[in-house]
C-alpha distance (Angstrom), angle and dihedral (degrees) to the residues before:
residue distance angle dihedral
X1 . . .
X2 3.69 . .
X3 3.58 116.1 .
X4 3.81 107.4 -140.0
X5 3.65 123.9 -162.4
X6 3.74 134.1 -7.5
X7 3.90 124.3 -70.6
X8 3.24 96.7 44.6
X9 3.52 102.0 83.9
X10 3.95 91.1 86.3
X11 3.92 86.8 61.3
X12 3.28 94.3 50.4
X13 4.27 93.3 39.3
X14 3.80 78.6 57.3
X15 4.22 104.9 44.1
X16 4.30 82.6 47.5
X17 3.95 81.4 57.0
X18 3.25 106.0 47.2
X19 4.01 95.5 38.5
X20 3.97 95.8 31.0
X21 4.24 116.1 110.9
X22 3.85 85.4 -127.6
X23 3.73 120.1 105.8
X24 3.92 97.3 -147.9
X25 3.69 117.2 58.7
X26 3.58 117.9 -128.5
X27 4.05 113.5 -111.3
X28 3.86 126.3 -149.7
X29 4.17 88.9 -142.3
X30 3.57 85.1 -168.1
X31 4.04 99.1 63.9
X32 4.00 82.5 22.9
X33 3.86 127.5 104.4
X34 3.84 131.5 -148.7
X35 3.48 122.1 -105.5
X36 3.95 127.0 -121.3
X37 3.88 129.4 -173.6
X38 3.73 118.1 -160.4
X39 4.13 118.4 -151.9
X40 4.09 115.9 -163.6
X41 3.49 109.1 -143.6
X42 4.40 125.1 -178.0
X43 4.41 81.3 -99.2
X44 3.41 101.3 40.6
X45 3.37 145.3 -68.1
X46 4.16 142.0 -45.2
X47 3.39 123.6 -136.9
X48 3.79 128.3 -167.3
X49 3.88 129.6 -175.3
X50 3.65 126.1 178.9
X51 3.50 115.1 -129.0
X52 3.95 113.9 162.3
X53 3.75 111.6 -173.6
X54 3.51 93.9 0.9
X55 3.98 118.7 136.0
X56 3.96 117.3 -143.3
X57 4.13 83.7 -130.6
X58 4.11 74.4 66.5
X59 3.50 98.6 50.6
X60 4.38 128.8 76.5
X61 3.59 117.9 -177.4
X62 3.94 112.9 -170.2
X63 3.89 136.0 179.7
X64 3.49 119.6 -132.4
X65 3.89 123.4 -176.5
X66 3.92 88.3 -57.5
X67 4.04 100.3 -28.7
X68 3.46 118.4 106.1
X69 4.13 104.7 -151.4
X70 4.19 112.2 -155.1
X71 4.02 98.7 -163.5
X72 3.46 121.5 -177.6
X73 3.92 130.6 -173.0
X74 3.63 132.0 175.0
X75 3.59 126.1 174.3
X76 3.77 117.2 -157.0
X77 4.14 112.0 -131.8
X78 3.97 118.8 -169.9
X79 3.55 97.8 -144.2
X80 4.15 97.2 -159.8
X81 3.50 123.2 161.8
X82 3.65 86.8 -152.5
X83 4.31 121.3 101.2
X84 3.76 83.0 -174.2
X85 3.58 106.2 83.5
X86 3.82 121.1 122.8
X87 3.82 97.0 -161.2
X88 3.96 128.2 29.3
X89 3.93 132.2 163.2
X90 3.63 124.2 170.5
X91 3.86 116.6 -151.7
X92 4.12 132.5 -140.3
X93 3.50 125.2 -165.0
X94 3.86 127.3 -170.8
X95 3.50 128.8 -177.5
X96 3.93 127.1 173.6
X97 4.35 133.7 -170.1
X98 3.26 124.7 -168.3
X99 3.93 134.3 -153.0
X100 3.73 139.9 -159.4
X101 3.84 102.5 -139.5
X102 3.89 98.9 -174.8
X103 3.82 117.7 174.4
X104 4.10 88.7 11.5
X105 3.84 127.1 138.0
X106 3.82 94.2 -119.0
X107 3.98 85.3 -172.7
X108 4.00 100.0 68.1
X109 3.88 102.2 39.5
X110 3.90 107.1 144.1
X111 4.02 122.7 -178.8
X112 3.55 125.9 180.0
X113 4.27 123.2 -166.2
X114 3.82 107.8 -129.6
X115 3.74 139.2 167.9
X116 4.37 89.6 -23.4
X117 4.21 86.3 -46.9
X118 3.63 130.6 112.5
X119 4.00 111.9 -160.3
X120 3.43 111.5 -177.8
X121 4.13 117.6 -168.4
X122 3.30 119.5 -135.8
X123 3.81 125.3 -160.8
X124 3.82 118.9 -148.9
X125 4.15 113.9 -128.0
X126 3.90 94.6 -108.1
X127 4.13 95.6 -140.9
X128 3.61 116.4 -170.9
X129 3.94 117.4 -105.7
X130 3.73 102.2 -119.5
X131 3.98 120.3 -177.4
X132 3.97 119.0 -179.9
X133 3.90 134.8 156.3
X134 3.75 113.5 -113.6
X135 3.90 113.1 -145.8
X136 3.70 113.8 -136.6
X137 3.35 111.1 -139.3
């Protein structure tokens, strides 16, 4: 079948998926995002991002009102020793997450980069159980 016209070769990416005999779909990583998991736990939360490949230089994490923002940015250098080339192009890729963190300490956040995943540990905001009898007037 003749694909005619740009645009729709993310349809058809995704019909080839869903039809195809293979058991993993194939992934533009380009258009793609990662994935993250997020684990509640009684002092706070767990949360996991895939990032295979990825250097933490690569990586910003930012806190914004209550949104924790997961940015990622790699930029794709063709390191030739070679002046002779007729054609080059260099390639950047950005790709960004974003996460509610309601009821979180935003002060002691800690991530650590290992083995291509990101887990980022986040505190809950301990409030103090208060109980007191309202008098209705």
């Amino acid at each position: 079948m003749a694909r005619a016209g740009a645009g729709f070769d993310d349809f058809y990416n995704m019909l080839d998926d869903f039809f195809g005999e293979s058991q993993l779909p194939s992934r533009n990583l380009l258009k793609d995002t990662f994935k993250i998991d997020i684990v509640e736990k009684d002092e706070g939360y767990l949360l996991e991002a895939e990032l295979p490949g990825v250097k933490k230089e690569e990586i910003d994490l930012d806190i914004e009102d209550e949104n924790l923002s997961i940015s990622v940015t790699r930029a794709e250098e063709a390191n030739g020793k070679t002046k002779n080339y007729i054609h080059r192009e260099r390639r950047v890729a950005s790709m960004c997450r974003r996460v509610r963190l309601s009821g979180a300490d935003l002060d002691t956040i800690k991530a650590k980069l290992e083995d291509g995943v990101l887990s980022i540990s986040i505190p809950k905001n301990v409030k103090a159980q208060s109980t007191r009898k309202i008098d209705i007037a």
